[in-house]
Every structure is written in structure tokens, then in C-alpha cells.
N, C-alpha and C positions, 0 to 999 in steps of 0.2 A: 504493500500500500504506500502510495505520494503521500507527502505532507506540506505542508506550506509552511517555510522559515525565516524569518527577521534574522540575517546576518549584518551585524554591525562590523562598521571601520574605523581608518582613523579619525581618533578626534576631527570636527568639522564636514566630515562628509557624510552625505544622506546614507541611508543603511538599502541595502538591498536585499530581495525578496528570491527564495530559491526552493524550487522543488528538491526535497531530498529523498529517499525509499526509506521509509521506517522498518525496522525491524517489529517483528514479531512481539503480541502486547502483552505485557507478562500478566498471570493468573489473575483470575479477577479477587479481590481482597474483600475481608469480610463486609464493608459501607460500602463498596464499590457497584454500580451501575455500567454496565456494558451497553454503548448507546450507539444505533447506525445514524448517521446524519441525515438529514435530509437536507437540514437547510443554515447555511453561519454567515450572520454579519461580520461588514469587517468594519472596524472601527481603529481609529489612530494610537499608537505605541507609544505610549509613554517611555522613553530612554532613558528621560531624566528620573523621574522615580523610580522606576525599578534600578537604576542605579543607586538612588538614593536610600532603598531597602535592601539593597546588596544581595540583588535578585538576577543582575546582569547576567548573560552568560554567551557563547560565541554564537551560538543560534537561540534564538528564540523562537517562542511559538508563536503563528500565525491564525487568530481567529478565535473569538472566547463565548459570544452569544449563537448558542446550537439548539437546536429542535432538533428532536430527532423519535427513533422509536425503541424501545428498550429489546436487548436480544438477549440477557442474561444479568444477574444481579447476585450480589456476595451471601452470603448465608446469614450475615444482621441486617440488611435491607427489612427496612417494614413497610416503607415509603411506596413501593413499586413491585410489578409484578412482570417477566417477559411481555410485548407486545404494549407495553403504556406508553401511550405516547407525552413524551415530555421536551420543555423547554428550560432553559436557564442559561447562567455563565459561567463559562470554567475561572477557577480561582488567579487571581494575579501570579502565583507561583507557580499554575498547573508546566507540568511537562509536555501535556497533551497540545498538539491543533486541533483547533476546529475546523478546519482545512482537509479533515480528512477522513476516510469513509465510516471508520469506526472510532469511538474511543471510550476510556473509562473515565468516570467522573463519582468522588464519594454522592451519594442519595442526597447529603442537604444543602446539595445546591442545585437542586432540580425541584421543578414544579409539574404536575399533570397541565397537559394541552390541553383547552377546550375541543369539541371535535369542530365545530364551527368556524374556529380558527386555521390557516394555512400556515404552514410550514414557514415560507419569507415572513410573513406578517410576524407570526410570532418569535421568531431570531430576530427580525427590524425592527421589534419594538420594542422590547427587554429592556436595553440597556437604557433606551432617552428614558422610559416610564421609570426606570430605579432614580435615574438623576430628578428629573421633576418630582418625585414624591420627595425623596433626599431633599430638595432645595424649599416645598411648599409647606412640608407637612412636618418634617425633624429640625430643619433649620428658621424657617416661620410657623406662624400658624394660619393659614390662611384658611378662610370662613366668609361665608354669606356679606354682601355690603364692603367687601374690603379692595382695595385698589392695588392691582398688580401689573409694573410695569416690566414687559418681556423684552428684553435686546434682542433683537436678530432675532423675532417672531417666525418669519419662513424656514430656517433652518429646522433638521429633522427631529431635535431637542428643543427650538422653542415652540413649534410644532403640539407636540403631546405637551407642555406647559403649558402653553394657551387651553387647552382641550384640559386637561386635571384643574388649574383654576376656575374654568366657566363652569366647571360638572359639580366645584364646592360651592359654587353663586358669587363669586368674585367680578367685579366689572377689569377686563382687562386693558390694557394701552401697549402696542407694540410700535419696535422701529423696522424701519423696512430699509435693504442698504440697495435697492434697486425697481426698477419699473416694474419686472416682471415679480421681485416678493411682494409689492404693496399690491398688484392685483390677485397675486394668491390667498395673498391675508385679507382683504375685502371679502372674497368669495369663501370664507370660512362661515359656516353655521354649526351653533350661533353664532353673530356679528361681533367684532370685535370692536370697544366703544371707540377705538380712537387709532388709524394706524400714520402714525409720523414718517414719511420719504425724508431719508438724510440722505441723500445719495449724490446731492448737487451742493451739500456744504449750507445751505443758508438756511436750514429751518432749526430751531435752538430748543432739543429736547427737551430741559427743564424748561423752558418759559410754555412748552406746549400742554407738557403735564399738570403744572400748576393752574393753566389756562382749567383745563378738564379736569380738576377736584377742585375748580371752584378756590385755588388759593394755600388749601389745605395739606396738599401735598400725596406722594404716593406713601403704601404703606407696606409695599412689598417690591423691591425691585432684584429682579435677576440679568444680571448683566453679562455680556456675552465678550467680556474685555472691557478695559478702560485704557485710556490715556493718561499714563503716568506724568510726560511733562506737557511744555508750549509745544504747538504746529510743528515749529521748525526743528526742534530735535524730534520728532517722530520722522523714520523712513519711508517706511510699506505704505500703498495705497488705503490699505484696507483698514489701515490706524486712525488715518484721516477720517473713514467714518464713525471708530467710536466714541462713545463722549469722555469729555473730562472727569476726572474723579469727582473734582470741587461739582461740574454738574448732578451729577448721582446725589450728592450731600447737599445741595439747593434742592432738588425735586423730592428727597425724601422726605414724608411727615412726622409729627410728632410719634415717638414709640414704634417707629418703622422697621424695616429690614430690609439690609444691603446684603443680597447672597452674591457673593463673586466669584469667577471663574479665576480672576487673575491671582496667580499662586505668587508674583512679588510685589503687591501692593503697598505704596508706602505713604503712610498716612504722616503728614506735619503738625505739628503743635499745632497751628489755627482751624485743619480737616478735623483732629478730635476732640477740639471745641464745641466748633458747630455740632458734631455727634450728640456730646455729651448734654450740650443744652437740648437737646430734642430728645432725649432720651432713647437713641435710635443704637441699631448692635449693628456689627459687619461678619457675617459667616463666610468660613472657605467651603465651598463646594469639591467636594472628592468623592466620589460614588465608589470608590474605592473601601471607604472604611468599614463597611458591613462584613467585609470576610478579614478584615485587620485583626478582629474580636469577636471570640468564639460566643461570649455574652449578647451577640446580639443575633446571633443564627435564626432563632424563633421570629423575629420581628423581621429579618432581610425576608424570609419564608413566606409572609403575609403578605409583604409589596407586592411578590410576584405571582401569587397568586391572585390579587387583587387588580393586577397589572392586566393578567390572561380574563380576569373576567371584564373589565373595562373595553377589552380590544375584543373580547365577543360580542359584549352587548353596542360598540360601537361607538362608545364615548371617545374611543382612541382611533382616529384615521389617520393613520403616518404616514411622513413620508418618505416614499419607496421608490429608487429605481427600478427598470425592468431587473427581472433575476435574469443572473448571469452565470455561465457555465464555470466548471472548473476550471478547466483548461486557461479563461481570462482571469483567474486571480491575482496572478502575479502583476499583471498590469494595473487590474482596479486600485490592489492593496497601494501602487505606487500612486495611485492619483490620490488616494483616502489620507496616506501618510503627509503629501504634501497640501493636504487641507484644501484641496479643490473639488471635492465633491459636492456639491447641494442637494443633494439625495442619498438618503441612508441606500449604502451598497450591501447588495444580499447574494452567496454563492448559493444557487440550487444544487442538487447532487441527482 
């Protein structure tokens, strides 16, 4: 059996992706699950953490959100029985790809599939629903009448955000960084209260937000990056459309939440002012830390099962590129790693 592998280089240079022949998978262990694939997103490789957990290693696995069908299970499984079909993510340290036709995985970190759900759908939607519940439900509390503003609303993560917000009665506000996202985030139902086009530079996030609560400010924002300093030292194009921190800290309200994605955030004496008078908190977003700690097994367990029943009953519409064959992994995985995808990529088997 192929598998799909993250070979890293030298410092500075993008890492490349390589089909290798696995050997033979050793016995199945007593939690172990023995799963055929059907279907694994691919999602971008964190280097730096898993360096930073001393998890590196000269290949890495490629692909962690699998569906698939169960062909055999350990002798302490309670969880599963041959032929259940199931979804979930392999652990940040698994050995395994997802990449590949079979693999093992201990039982608690799998969920039963709904039957009504398909294979892509449920690998394409795993991972944004853990992060959105992570950012809405652990990190804020979002609830009925509350104002939640999504960064980069079209993307495949503020996507299902927007969708779990509106499903607790939250009014939302999204940013769109192009023509073609502000017309997909209009044609979302339900409507989204308010979508702000940054895409040409001249419309001023906080003055638009505060516009729509009336003054009062947001009470939940999830942001999809921020700009650390001025214009001029920011490079990339794509910097240029997101907002300033001090924006984020003008738009948010009294007793708010800043969930952020950006892991070097730096706040100055005058940013934790303004906080602290408003009595507003800044959470890191890492959807990582449910398998960091065994204390939280039970509760990661809920998400996702909570997650497959959202995406049956249809609260959850992702989105999804067409499915793609094995054979193109190795290419998708290079467009995912360099962060040009706008559509969650899904390998069919």
C-alpha cells in the first residue's frame, strides 16, 4: 500500500510531498480500530508546532481527517463493531496517513457516521466544525442576541462558523476579501446581517461594525489574522486585507471576545488598556489541544459527534471542492500547504 508523506528540508525551503510503499501494519492493539478509507481531507502542516512538541521527524504523515469503514477492531474496543462506519482525526503524533487505503486508529478518536452523510462531506467537515465549536463554544460563549464578527467569512472554517453561530441565534457580520466571497456570503441562508468587501482597501471594519450594533460594539470576534504593525512594514498582499489589531480592540464591546488565529500576537501597554477597560479576554485558537489532554477525551467525543449530527441535519453546508483522486494528492497537498486553496480539498479512495 502508497502513502502520502511530508518530507521536510533545509531550513527555508517549502517541504515536499512523496508517495512512499508502507510496509505491512503491524497487529491490530487492544483500542485499536482497523479503518478502510474512503475519504481524507487535506489540511495544512503545521512545521512549526510539531517542531515545537518535538514531534518532527524526516517524513511525516500526510492527511489526518478520515471517514472510512471499520474492517476489524482490538479486543477492548466497545466503541465499534466491523463494518461501522466512522469519521474522525488521526492524533497530531499519529504514525499513520490518511493518505492511505487502510489504517489503525485507537477507538476515541472516532465517531459513528451518520448514514445520510457522505464520505467527503464528513472528512470536509470534521476539522472546521472542531475549530468553530473550539473558538464559539470553549473559548466564548456565544448565545441567542449576541454579535459575532467572522474574518474571512467564505473561507471553509468561517464557513461552518457563520453556520454554528446562526444555529445558537447569534446575529453575524462577516469580511469578504473579494467579489466572488461577498457574493457567496450574501447567498448564504440564513442571511448574514452584514457582509463588509475589504478587498479594494477603503471600507474600515470597525467603523462598519460599530455602525451595525448600533455603537455598542461586537461581542465575539474570530479573526482570521491580524496586522501586527503600519501598511508599510506589512509584505504579502493578502496582509493588506486584514485589519489592525488596535481595529479588532475598537470594534470589540464591553465583556467581548477576541478569538485569534494569530499565534505571535503582540499586545502594547495602550492594546491592554483599552482591553482591560472593557473588560474584554483575547483567546488562542489551536484545535489542537483536545488530544494534548487525555482529561478532555469525553468532551472532544461530543463535538464530533455533535458535529456529524449538525452536517446530517444540514445546519453544516461546507465548503467543498470537487473530490479528487489519489493519484492528485501530491499536487493538491502542495496547493493546501501553500495556503491557496478556497475550498476544503477532499481525496476520494
Amino acid at each position: 500500500m502508497k502513502a502520502l508523506y511530508c518530507q521536510q528540508n533545509a531550513p527555508g525551503e517549502d517541504v515536499t510531498f512523496v508517495f512512499q510503499e508502507r510496509e505491512n501494519l503491524h497487529p491490530t492493539r487492544d483500542n485499536d480500530v482497523k479503518v478502510q478509507v474512503r475519504a481524507c481531507a487535506l489540511s495544512w502542516i503545521d512545521t512549526k508546532l510539531l517542531s515545537e512538541m518535538k514531534m518532527e521527524k524526516d517524513l511525516l504523515p500526510v492527511g489526518r481527517e478520515i471517514s472510512g469503514i471499520v474492517l476489524e477492531v482490538g479486543r477492548k474496543v466497545s466503541f465499534f463493531q466491523p463494518d461501522d462506519e466512522v469519521v474522525g482525526i488521526l492524533p497530531l503524533d499519529s504514525e499513520e496517513s490518511g493518505l492511505c487505503e487502510v489504517v489503525l486508529v485507537h477507538e476515541h478518536y472516532l465517531v459513528r457516521k451518520p448514514e445520510k452523510v457522505c464520505w467527503v462531506e464528513a472528512a470536509g467537515t470534521v476539522r472546521d466544525g472542531v475549530r468553530a465549536y473550539t473558538a464559539l463554544h470553549y473559548l466564548s460563549q456565544v448565545s441567542p442576541g449576541k454579535s459575532v464578527l467572522v474574518m474571512d467569512g467564505a473561507s471553509p472554517f468561517g464557513t461552518i462558523t457563520i453556520q454554528l453561530a446562526q444555529h445558537r441565534g447569534a446575529k453575524v457580520i462577516s469580511t469578504a476579501y473579494s467579489l466572488e466571497d461577498k457574493q457567496f456570503l450574501e447567498r448564504l441562508r440564513p442571511a448574514v446581517a452584514r457582509v463588509i468587501d475589504v478587498s479594494n482597501g477603503k471600507i474600515d471594519v470597525a467603523e462598519s461594525c460599530l455602525e451595525e450594533t448600533g455603537g455598542l460594539g461586537v461581542d465575539i470576534v474570530v479573526d482570521a489574522g491580524v496586522k501586527l504593525y503600519s501598511a508599510e512594514d506589512e509584505s504579502t498582499s493578502k496582509s493588506q486585507l486584514l485589519p489592525h489589531k488596535h481595529d479588532i480592540i475598537t470594534l470589540l464591546g464591553v465583556g467581548g471576545h477576541w478569538i485569534t488565529t494569530e499565534r505571535n500576537l503582540q499586545l502594547d501597554p495602550p492594546d491592554s488598556h483599552s482591553l482591560f477597560l472593557k473588560g474584554a479576554t483575547v483567546s488562542f485558537l489551536n484545535d489542537e489541544i483536545w488530544n494534548l489532554s487525555n482529561i478532555q477525551q469525553g468532551k472532544y467525543l461530543c463535538i464530533l459527534e455533535d458535529i456529524m449530527e449538525k452536517l446530517s441535519s444540514s445546519v453544516f453546508r461546507p465548503q467543498l471542492d470537487e473530490p479528487i483522486p489519489l493519484y492528485e494528492a501530491k499536487v493538491s497537498m502542495e496547493i493546501v500547504q501553500k495556503n491557496q486553496a478556497r475550498k476544503r480539498q477532499v481525496i476520494q479512495f
